[in-house]
N, C-alpha and C positions, 0 to 999 in steps of 0.2 A: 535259495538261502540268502538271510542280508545281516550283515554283521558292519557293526559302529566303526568309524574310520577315525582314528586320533589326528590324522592329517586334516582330513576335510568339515571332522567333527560333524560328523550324520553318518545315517544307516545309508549303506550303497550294497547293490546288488553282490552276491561272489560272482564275480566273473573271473575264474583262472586264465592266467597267460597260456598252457595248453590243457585242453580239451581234455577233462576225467581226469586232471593231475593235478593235487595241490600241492605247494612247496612250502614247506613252515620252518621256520626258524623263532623257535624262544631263546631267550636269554637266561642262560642255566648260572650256578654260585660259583663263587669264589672261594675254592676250597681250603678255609684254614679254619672251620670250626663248623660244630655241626649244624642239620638245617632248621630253621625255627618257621614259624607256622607263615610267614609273609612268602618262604619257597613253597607249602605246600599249599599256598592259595593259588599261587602263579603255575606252578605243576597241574595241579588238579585239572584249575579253569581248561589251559590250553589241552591236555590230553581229551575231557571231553569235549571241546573243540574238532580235537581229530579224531573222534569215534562219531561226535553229528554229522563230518564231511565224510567217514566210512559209510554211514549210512547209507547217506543219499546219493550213494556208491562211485564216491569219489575214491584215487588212488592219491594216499597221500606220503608224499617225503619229509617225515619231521626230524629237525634236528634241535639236538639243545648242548649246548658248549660247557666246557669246564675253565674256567678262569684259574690256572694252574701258576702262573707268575704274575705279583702283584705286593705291593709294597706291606699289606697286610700278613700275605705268607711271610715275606722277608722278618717283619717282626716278630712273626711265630716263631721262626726258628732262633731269633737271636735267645726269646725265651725259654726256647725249649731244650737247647742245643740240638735238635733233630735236624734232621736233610729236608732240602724240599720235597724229593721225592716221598718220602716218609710219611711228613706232615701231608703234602696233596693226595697219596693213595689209601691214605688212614680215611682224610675224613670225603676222597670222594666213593667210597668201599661205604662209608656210614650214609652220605643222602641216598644212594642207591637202594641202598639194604629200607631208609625212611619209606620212600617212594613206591619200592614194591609194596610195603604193607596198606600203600593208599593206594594201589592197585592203577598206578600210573603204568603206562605200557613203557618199555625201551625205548630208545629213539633208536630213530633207523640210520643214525649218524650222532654221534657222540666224540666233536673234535675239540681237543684240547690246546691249549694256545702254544704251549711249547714245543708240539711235532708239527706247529705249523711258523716254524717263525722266517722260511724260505719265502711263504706268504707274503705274509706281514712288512720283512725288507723288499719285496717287488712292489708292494703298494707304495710305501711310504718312499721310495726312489723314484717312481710315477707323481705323487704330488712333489716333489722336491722337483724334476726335470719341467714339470708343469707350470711351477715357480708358485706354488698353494701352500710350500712348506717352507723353513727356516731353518738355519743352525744358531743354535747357541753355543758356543763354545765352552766347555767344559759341562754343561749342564745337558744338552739334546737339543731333537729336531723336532719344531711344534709346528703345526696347521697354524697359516695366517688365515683368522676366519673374517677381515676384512677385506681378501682376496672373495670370496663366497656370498653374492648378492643374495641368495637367497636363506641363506643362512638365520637359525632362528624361526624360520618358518615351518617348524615340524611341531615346536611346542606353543608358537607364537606367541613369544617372550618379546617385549619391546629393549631395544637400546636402551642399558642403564637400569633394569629391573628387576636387576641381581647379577650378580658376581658369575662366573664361569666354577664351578664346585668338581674341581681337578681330584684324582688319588695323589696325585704329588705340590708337595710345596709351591704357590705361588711364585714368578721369577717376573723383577724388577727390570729384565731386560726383554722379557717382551713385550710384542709389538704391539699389544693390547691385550684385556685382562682377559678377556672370552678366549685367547687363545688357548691352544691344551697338548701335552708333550704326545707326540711318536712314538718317539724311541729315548730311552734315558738313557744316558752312557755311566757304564758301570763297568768295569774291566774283569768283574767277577763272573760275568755272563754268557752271551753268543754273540761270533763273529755277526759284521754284516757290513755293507760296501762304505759306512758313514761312520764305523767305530764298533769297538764290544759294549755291548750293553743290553739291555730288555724294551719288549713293548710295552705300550703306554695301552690303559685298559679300554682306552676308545680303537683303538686300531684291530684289537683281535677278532673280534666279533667280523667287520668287515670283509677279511682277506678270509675269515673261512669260509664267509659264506659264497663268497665270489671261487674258493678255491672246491667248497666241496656241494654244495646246491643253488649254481647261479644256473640259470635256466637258457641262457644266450638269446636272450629276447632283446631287441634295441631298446625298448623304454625301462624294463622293470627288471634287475636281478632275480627274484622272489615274490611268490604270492602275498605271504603272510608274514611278519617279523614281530612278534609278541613280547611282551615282558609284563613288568608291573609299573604301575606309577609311575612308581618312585626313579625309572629308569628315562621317561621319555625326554627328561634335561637334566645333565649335559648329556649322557649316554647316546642316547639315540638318536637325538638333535648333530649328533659329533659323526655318529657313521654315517649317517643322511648328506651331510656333508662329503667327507671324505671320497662315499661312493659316485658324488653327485659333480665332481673336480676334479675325482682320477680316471673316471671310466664316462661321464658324463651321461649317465644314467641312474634314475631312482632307483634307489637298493630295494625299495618292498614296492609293491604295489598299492597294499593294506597294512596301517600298522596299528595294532591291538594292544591296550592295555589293562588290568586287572585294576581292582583300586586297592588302596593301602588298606593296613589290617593294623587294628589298632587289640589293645591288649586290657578289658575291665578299664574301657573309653579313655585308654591312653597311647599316642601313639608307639608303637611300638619300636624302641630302639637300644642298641647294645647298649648304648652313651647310660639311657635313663634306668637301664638295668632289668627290664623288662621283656627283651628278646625270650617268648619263648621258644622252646625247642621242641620239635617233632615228637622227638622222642620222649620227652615229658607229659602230655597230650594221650600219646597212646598206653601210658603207666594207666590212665585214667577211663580209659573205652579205648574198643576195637578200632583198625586199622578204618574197615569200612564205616564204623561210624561217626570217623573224621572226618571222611571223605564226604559223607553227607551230607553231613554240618556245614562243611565248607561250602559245599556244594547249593546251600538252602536260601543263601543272596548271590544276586546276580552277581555277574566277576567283576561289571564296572563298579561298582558299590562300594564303598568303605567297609571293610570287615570286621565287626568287632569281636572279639574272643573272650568266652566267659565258660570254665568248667560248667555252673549250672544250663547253658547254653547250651552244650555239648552234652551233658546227660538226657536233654529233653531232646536232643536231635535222635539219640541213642532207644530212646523210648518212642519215638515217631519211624525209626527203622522197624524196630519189634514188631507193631502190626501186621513189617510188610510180612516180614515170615510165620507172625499165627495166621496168617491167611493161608500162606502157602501149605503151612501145618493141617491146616481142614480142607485143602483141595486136593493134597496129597491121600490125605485119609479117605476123600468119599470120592475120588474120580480118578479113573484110570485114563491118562489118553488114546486116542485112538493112534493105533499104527500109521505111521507113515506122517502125521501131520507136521511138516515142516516149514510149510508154505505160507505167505499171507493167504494167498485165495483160498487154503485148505481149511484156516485159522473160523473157527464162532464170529460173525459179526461185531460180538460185543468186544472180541480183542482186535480185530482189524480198527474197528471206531477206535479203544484204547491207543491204539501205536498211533495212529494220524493225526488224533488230537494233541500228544507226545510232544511228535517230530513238528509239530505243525509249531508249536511255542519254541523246540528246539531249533529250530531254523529262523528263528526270528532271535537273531543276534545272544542266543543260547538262553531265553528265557528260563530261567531254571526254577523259576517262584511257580510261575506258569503251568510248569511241566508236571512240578511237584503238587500243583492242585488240581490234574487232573489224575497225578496218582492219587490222592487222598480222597477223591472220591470215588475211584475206581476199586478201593480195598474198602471203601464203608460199603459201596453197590454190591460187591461181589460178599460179602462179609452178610448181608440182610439175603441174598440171594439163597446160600447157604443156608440161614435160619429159616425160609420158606421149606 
């Protein structure tokens, strides 16, 4: 199997750190409102991700995180009057409930930032004794990313070609702008050896992964670390770091992105009003034939989202089950057949042709036309 590397930018072989095991980490939402179609393009892609690597009978560890504290929540409730807890278990209760209906599978670790913030203060006290980190007094503890030679070299952003795009306030007393807070001190929050306060949303990701699927390998925390786009700067440009300072080790091996999803060719954003939501989407067609739709451009690919778009994906599903409707009706299988080698040729060729595009960095356009000629072929077989 070879899948696109945003680091190295080319296709590279999967070679797993150990042998039949892949370890994935996606980057799951920020629970203070429901999920809109840019989580269920990033959902989607990576779960079929880790049904390719089941295939081709890999054992795989995926995890996807809940961003549980974060300056957005805090807003929510100043709006809502609600608890955090409230607001984060309401709407992480709703992307779950979104997700089964696109027939995402569970992860097999689902950590949240707040039962890990033991983590989080062991990190960010590692790059401070390291001397990677700073205090600001009254405000927090930020990564010097002028300590970090390599820094920037995950989305390979030149010096000066944008701004550091922090969840918090910009601060006049650091040490440069690219830098980005830790830990914010907040006295309404959790203890930890530098002050009460909360983490800073580039630190969580990090310390879970090191805390709940780091592999102890010397060069590579993790196979896989996935997200969307929109995440690889500052986001993932900021753990690459972090990981890369505190433990002097690449946190991924491979890191994988989705591309943006845009909305009737606009990008998609709360600001422009345009966010839609999951759950809006499936008022309109089934779960599965979201899933399709989503599924029918590549995951690198810019997404664009159009109801008429979605009903022809929804009518390109249909086929697949009037076929199934007349193989059901005129053919009985034979007993026992569960095996490829037990399998008609014509579906052995079908699955390898399949996997063949699926394993080439998840061709889905691919995969998808050698379904579409497999239901015309089997469809004309029938009328013989």
């Amino acid at each position: 199997m070879v899948i696109y590397d945003s680091l190295s930018k080319k296709k590279l072989p999967f070679e797993p750190i150990s042998e039949g095991l892949a370890r994935i980490y996606a980057c799951g939402p920020t629970v203070y409102d429901d999920a809109h179609l840019g989580h269920a393009k990033s959902a989607v892609s990576f779960d079929l991700l880790r049904r390719v690597l089941q295939a081709e009978s890999y054992e795989v560890k995926f995890a996807r995180n809940f961003t549980d504290i974060d300056d957005k929540i805090l807003k929510k409730m100043e709006q809502s009057g609600k608890s955090l807890e409230e607001i984060t278990e309401l709407y992480t209760r709703r992307y779950l409930q979104d997700m089964s209906a696109l027939n995402v599978a569970d992860a097999s670790i689902s950590p949240k930032a707040t039962e890990n913030i033991a983590a989080i203060c062991e990190l960010i006290s590692s790059l401070l004794q390291k001397g990677f980190a700073y205090e600001i007094a009254g405000d927090g503890i930020y990564f010097d990313t002028r300590k970090d030679g390599d820094y920037l070299s995950l989305s390979g952003k030149k010096e000066g070609a944008g701004k550091n795009i922090a969840r918090v306030a910009s601060n006049d007393a650091k040490h440069d702008e690219k830098d980005f807070v830790l830990w914010k001190f907040d006295e309404n929050w959790f203890d930890s050896p530098f002050g009460k306060g909360r983490p800073g949303w580039h630190s969580e990701c990090v310390a879970m992964i090191l805390a709940h699927l780091d592999s102890g390998d010397p060069k590579f925390c993790i196979d896989i670390h996935a997200g969307g786009a929109d995440l690889l700067f500052p986001h993932h440009e900021n753990e690459a770091a972090q990981c890369r300072c505190a433990r002097h080790r690449a946190l991924s091996k491979y890191w994988l992105h989705n591309g943006f999803v845009q909305v009737n060719n606009e990008k998609m954003s709360k600001s422009l009003g345009n966010s839609f939501f999951v759950g809006d989407a499936l008022k309109i067609a089934p779960g599965e034939a979201l899933r399709f739709y989503l599924l029918s451009s590549h995951y690198r690919a810019n997404f664009n989202y159009s109801i008429a778009d979605l009903l022809a994906s929804k009518k390109r599903l249909d086929k697949i089950y009037r076929l199934k409707k007349r193989v059901r009706d005129v053919l009985v299988p034979a007993a026992g057949q569960n095996s490829a080698s037990e399998l008609p040729a014509t579906e052995v060729k079908f699955r390898s042709e399949m996997m063949e595009f699926l394993s080439d960095d998840l061709n889905t356009s691919g995969a998808l036309a050698v379904l579409d000629s497999f239901v015309a072929s089997a469809n004309e077989a029938l009328d013989r």
